[in-house]
Residue, then its C-alpha position, 0 to 999 in steps of 0.5 A: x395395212x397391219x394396224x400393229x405395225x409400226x407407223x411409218x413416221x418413225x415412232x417405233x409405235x403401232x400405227x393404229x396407235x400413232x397415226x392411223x388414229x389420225x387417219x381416221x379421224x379418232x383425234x387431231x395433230x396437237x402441233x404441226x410436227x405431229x401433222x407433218x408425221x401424220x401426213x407422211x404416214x399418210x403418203x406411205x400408206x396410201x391414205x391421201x384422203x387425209x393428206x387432202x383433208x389437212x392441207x390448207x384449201x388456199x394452197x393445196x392442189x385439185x388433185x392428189x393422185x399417188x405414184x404407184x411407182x413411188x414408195x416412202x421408205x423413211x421419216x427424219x426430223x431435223x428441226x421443228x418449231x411452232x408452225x413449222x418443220x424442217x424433214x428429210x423422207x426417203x424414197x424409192x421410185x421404181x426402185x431408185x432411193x432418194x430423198x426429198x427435203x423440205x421446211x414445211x409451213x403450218x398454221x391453225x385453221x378453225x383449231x386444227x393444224x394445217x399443211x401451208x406449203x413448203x421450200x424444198x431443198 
């Protein structure tokens, strides 16, 4: 990936500079909307290490193997509070748009932010 370009979570910042030092692991989410960002960012370019690594070991699956016929097209926050937020993300599967709404759910585990789980709607 263009390390310059700019980050899919819809910062109008490079990602090297948004997210990707995340992914990496040069720093952490200081609140649960800069994870939730980060995670799409994450599923949008393919770094589903990271996605496994903040999501809470109580509730995430065995596995996190990606759709190769999907692709994160777009990042919406409509509402966020302490530990959680509500967002919309576009798509496209095998060409087809659509969107996934969700409030996610997070919380703090051992200083760090967390993925907990989320109603779609």
């Amino acid at each position: 990936m263009d390390l310059q370009r700019t980050c899919p979570c819809g910062s109008d910042t490079a990602y090297d500079a948004c997210c990707g030092r995340l992914h990496r692991g040069a720093a952490q989410a200081a609140t649960a909307e800069e994870l939730m960002r980060s995670r799409y960012a994450a599923y949008a370019v393919g770094e589903t290490d990271y996605v496994f690594r903040t999501w809470h070991p109580r509730t995430r699956p065995d596995d996190l193997a990606p759709d190769p016929a999907l692709t994160w097209t777009g990042l919406r926050i409509e509402d966020a509070g302490e530990d959680w937020v509500e967002f919309v993300a576009s798509y496209a599967h095998g060409g087809v748009p659509g969107v996934l709404r969700e409030r996610s759910r997070f919380e703090q585990r051992g200083g760090r932010w967390v993925y907990v789980d989320g109603d779609v709607g």
